[in-house]
Structures are given as C-alpha cells and as structure tokens.
C-alpha positions as CSV (number, residue, x, y, z in Angstrom):
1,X,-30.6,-8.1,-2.1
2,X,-28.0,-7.1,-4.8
3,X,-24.4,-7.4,-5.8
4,X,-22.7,-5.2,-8.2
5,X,-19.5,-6.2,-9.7
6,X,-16.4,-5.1,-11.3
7,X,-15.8,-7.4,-14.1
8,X,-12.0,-6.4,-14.7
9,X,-11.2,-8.0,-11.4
10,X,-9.0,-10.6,-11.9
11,X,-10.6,-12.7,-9.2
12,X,-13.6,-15.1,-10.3
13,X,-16.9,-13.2,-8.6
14,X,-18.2,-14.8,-5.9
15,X,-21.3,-16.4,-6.1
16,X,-24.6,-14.4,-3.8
17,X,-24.7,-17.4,-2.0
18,X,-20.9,-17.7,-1.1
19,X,-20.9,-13.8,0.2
20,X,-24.2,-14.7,2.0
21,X,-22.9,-17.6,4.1
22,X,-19.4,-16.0,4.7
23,X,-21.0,-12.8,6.3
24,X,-23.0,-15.1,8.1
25,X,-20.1,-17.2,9.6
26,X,-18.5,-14.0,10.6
27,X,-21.5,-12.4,12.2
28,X,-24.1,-14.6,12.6
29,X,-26.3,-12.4,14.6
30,X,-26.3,-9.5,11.9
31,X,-29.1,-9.4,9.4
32,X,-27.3,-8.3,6.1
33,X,-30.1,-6.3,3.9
34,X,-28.1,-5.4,1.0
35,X,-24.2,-5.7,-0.4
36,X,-22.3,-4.3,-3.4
37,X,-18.7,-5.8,-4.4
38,X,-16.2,-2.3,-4.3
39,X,-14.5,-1.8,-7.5
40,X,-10.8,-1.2,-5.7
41,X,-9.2,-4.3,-4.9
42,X,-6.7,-6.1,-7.7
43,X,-5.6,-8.9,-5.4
44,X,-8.3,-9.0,-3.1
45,X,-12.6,-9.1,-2.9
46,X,-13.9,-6.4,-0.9
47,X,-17.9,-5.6,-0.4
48,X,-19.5,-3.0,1.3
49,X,-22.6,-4.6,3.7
50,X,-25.5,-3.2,4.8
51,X,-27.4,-4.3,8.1
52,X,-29.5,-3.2,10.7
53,X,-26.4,-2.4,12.5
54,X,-25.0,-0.2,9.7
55,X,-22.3,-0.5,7.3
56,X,-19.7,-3.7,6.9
57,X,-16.3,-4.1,5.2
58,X,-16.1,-7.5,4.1
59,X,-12.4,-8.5,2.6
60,X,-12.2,-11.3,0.9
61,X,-9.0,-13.4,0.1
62,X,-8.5,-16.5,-1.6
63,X,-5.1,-18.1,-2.2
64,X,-3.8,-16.5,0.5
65,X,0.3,-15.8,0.4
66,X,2.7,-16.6,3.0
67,X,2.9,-13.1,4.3
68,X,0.4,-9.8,5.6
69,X,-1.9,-12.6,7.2
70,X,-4.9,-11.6,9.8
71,X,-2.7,-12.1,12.7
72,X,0.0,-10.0,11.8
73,X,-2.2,-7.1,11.2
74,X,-4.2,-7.7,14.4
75,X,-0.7,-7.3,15.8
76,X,0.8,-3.9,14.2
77,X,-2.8,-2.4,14.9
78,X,-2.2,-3.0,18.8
79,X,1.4,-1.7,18.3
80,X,0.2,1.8,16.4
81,X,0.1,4.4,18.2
82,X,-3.3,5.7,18.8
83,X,-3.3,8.8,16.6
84,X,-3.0,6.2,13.0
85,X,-6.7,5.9,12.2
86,X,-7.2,2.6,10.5
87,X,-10.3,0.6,10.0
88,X,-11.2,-1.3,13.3
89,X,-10.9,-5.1,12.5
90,X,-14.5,-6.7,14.2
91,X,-13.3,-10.7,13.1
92,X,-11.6,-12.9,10.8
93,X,-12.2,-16.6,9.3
94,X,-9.4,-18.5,7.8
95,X,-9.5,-21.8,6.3
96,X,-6.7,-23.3,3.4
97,X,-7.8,-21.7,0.4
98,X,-9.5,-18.6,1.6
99,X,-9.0,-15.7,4.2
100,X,-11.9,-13.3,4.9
101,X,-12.0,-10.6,7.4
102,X,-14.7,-8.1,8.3
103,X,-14.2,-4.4,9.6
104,X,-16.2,-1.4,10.3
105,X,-17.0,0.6,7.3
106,X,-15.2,4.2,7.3
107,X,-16.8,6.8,5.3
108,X,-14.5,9.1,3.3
109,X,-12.9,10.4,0.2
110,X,-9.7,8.5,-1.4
111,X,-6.7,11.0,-1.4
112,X,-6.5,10.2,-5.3
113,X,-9.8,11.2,-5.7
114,X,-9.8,14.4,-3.4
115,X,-6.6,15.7,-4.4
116,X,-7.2,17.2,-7.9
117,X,-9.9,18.9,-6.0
118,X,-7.5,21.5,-3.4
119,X,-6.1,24.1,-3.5
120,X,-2.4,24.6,-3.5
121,X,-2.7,25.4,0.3
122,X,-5.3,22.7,1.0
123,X,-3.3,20.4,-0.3
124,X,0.1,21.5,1.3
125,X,-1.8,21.6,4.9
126,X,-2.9,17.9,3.6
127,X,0.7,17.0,3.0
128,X,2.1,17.7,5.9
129,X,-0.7,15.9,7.8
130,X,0.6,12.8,5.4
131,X,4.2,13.4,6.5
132,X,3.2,13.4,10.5
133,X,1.2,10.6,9.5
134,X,4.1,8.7,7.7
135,X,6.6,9.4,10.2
136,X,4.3,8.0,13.1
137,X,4.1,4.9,11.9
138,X,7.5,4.8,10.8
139,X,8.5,5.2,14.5
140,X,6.3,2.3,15.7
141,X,9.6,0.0,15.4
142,X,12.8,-0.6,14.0
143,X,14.5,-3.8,12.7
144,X,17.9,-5.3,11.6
145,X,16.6,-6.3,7.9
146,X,13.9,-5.9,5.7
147,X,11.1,-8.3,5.2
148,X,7.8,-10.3,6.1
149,X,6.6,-10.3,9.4
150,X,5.7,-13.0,11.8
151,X,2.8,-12.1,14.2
152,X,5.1,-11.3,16.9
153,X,6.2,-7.9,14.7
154,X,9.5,-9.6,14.2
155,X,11.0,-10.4,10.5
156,X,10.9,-14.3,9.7
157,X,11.2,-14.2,5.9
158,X,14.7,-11.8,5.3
159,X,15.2,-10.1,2.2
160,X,18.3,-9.8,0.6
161,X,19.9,-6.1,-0.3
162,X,17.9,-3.3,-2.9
163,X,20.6,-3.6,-4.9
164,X,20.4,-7.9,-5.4
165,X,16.1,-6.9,-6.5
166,X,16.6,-6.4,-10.0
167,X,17.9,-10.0,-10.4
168,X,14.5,-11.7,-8.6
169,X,12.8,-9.7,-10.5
170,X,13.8,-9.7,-13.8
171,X,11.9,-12.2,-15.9
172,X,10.8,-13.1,-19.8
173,X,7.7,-11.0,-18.9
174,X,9.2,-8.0,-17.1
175,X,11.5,-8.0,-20.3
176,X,8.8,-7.8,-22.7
177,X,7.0,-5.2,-21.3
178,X,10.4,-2.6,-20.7
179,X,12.7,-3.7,-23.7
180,X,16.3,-4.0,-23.3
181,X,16.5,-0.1,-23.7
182,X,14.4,0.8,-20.3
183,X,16.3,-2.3,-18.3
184,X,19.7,-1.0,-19.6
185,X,18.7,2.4,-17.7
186,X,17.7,1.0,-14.9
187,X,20.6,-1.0,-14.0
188,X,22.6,2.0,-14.4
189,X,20.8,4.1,-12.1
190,X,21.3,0.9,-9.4
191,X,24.9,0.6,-10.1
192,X,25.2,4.5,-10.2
193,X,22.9,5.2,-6.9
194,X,24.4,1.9,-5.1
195,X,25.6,3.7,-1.9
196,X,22.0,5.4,-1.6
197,X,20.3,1.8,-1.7
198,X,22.8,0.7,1.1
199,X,21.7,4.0,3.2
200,X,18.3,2.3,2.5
201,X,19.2,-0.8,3.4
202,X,20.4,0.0,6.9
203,X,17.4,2.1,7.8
204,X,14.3,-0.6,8.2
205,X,11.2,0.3,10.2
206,X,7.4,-0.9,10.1
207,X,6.3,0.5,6.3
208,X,2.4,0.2,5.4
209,X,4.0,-1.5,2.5
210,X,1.0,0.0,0.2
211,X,0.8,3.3,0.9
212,X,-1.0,4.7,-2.2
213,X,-3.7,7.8,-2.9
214,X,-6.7,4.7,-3.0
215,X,-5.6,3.6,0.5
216,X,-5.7,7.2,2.5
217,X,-9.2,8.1,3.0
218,X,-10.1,11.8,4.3
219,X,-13.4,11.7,6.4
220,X,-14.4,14.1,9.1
221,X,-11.2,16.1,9.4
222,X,-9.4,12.7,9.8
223,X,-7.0,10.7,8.0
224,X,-7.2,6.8,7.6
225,X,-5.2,4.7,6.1
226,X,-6.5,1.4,4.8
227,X,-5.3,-2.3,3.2
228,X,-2.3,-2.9,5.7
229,X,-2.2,-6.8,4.4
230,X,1.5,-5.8,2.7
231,X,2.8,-3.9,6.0
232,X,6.4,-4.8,6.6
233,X,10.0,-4.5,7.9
234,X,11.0,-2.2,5.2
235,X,12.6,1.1,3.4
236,X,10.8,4.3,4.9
237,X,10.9,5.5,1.3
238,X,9.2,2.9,-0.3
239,X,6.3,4.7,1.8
240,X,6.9,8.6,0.3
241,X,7.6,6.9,-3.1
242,X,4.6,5.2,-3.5
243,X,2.8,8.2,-1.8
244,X,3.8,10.7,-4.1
245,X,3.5,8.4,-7.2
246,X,1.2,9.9,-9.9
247,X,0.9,13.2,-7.5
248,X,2.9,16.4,-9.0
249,X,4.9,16.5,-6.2
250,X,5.7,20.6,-6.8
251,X,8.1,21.8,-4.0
252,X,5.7,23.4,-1.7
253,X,3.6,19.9,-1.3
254,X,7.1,18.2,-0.7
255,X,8.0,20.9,1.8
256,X,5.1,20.4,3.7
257,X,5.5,16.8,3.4
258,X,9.1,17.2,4.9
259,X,8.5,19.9,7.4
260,X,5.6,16.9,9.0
261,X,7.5,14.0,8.7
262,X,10.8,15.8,10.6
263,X,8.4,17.1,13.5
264,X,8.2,13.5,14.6
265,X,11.0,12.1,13.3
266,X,13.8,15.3,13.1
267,X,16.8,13.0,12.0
268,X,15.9,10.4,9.8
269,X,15.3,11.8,5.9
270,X,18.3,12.0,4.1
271,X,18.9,15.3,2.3
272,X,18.2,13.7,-1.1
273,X,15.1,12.1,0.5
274,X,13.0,13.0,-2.3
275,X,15.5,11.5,-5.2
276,X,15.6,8.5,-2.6
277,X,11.9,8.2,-2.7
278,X,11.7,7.9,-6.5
279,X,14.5,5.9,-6.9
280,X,13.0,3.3,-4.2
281,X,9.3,3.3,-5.7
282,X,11.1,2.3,-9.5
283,X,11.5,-0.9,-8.1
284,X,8.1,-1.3,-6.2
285,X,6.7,-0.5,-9.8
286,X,9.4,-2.8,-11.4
287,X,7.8,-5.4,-9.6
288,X,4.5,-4.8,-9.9
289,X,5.2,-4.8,-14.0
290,X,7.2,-8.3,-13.8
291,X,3.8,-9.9,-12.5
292,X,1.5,-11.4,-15.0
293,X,-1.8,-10.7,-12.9
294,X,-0.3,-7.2,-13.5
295,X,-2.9,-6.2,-16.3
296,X,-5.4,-3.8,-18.4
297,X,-5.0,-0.3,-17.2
298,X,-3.1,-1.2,-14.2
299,X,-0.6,-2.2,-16.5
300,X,-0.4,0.8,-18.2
301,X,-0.7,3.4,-15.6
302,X,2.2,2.1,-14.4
303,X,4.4,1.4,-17.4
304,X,3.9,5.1,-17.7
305,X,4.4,6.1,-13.8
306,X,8.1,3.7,-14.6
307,X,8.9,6.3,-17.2
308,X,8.1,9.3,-15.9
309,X,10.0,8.0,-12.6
310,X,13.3,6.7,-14.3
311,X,13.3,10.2,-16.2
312,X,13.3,11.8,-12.9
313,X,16.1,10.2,-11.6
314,X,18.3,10.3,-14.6
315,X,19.2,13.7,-14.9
C-alpha cells in the first residue's frame, strides 16, 4: 500500500493509518489495495482508492465551516435535474472536528487541462455544452436573497448586498497584498457599476458556488461537475465569472456560451452579461486574496487573474 502526497497542501497529511481506518468506517466490507492523496484540493483532503470493487473518492474535511455540509449536498443532488452529472455520493461520516465523505470515482479530463488542447470549434461546441450546463442548474431554484443553505435548499445564513462585500472583506492582509492603488480602483468600479450589482442582487438562484476549469471533468462525451461543498443561494454570474476566469474568453467561445445558456434559460442574461460576469468574479477573487490560507502560487495566479480582470472592466 502507498500514499503519495502533495506537500504544498496546507492541510497536515494524514497519517496511513488515519486514511486506513476512515475508509474502513465508511465501507467496512471493501478491501482497499492501494490509495494516493490527489494533488487538487486547497481546503480539503481528497484520495483516490483502489479496491476490489474499483475506484473510490475519499474527501476528507477537517474543521468543518458552518456552511456546504454533507446534508446540504445530499439535498441539491436529489433536487438536480437528471441531465447535471455529478459524482454519485455512496456515504458520509461526520464527527466535531472532521467531515469525510466517499463517492464513486469519475474518470476524466479537467476542463483547465483539456482546454489548451481544442480547437477553436471544439472548444466553442464545448462552451455551449457549459452554458446549457450552467443554465440547468441555475433553473433548479430561485430565492429571495443570497446565501448558505440549510438542508432543506432554503437560505438560513443571509448575505447582505454586493455592494456592502468590499467592507467584510477588506482587511490588513487584503491591503497588503493590493496596495491602496488597486483598492482605490476597485471601489470605483463598485460605486460606478452600483445599479449592475443591485440587478445582481435581485436575481439569486442555486450557484455551484465553485465553478472553476479543475471542477468540470470531460469523460466519455459527458460533462461532470465536481466539489459542490460551496453550492449556494447566489449571483448566476459568480458561475460564468469564475467559469471563464483564466480562459481567453474570445467572442466566438462566449457566443456559444450565450447561445447554450439562453436555450434553457431565454430571459435571464442581461445584455452586458459578460461585463457582469467579470465584474462579479473581482470580488470572488477579492476574497479569495483577503484570506491568509490564500498562499504560494494560488496566491499569485490570482493576484494576476485580479489585474487582468479589473483592467477589463475599467475601460
């Protein structure tokens, strides 16, 4: 038996032992062979098992937050509708300090791995897959404010407004890393784009809430979309943001992005929806960069990705 590790996780690695007897508690009547700790996962532990059975996604959790628990995603996966592939959840364990669940293993390619790989028309028939995708899930429900879910789908910790964000988020840290030159730009763009974050605000459905080229696999013609611990009452374009972040996003991709997403859901992009988009994901990457677990090359992937995007939307 082996484990191989990814040392840049900011999580301690768990000892052989502790994997071991966690499998085990979760499916005692599996005989695990081998394991292997992914190297995707910043605030979580995932392995990939190997039994007599086949292949095992084991995702480990410890110092589990108040929101995106086991129930709640046992709940939007029964409220998808059947043509969202995700991974099927087999059983969970929860105790105080820990929260491990185990799923079938799907075989595939990340989107950020397979993209640079198309062809311009590949990758627009792939894009408007995503956008049918997207607005599928989108349509699953609709609610009266943004924030965490309970297990019964409905919203038990409210946010407040977009444009209230930059105040929760803005701390010594977050200040550090963007200077007082990059924050004075992005508060203008808030005060200047104020009636498209109110448009935002009073358009809330179920979001995957991390909806990034690592969590869409492509396998077998099929599309899956994995890690739905941050899924949410939230801002559609949070989704296409975060989507589209680090992708080129050259109008024929976004057309074919569009033309999906309005065959199930015709009226519900905004004519801007692609300056809406960028404008939404600044503050998903704003605070991402005002955490301190927030490190390494993650850190500066996305101190560039905040550049690049505020650039965008200040023209």
């Amino acid at each position: 038996m082996f484990c191989q590790c990814n040392v840049n996780n900011l999580h301690d690695d768990l000892q052989t032992g502790q994997v071991v007897c966690l499998f085990q508690t979760l499916a005692p009547k599996e005989r695990l062979i081998d394991y292997y700790r992914l190297p995707k996962g910043h605030r979580n532990q995932n392995f990939l098992l190997c039994t007599d059975h086949g292949k095992f996604l084991m995702r480990i959790r410890e110092n589990v937050p108040d929101f995106g628990d086991i129930a709640v995603e046992k709940a939007v996966f029964a409220s998808l509708d059947e043509d969202v592939r995700h991974p099927k959840r087999l059983c969970s364990y929860e105790s105080q300090d820990v929260e491990c669940a185990l799923y079938d293993y799907v075989e595939g390619k990340e989107l950020s791995e397979l993209l640079p790989t198309l062809s311009s028309r590949k990758a627009e028939e792939l894009f408007y897959r995503l956008g049918r995708q997207l607005a599928t899930i989108h349509r699953t429900k609709t609610f009266e404010v943004s924030g965490f879910l309970g297990e019964d789908l409905e919203v038990n910790t409210p946010l407040p407004p977009l444009k209230e964000w930059l105040t929760l988020f803005r701390t010594a840290l977050l200040m550090d890393r963007l200077g007082d030159e990059l924050w004075t730009r992005l508060h203008y763009q808030v005060r200047r784009r104020r009636k498209q974050l109110e448009l935002m605000d009073q358009d809330i459905c179920l979001v995957h809430g991390d909806c990034n080229g690592d969590n869409i696999l492509l396998g077998q013609g099929r599309l899956t979309f994995l890690d739905w611990e941050f899924v949410a009452a939230g801002h559609r374009y949070a989704d296409i943001g975060q989507l589209f972040r680090g992708v080129s996003g050259n109008e024929d991709i976004r057309n074919a992005f569009f033309g999906g997403y309005k065959e199930i859901l015709p009226q519900t992009l905004e004519e801007d929806w692609w300056m809406m988009s960028k404008l939404r994901d600044l503050f998903s990457i704003v605070q991402l960069l005002s955490k301190e677990e927030t490190r390494g090359g993650q850190l500066a992937m996305l101190g560039s990705y905040f550049i690049h995007t505020l650039n965008q939307i200040d023209r």
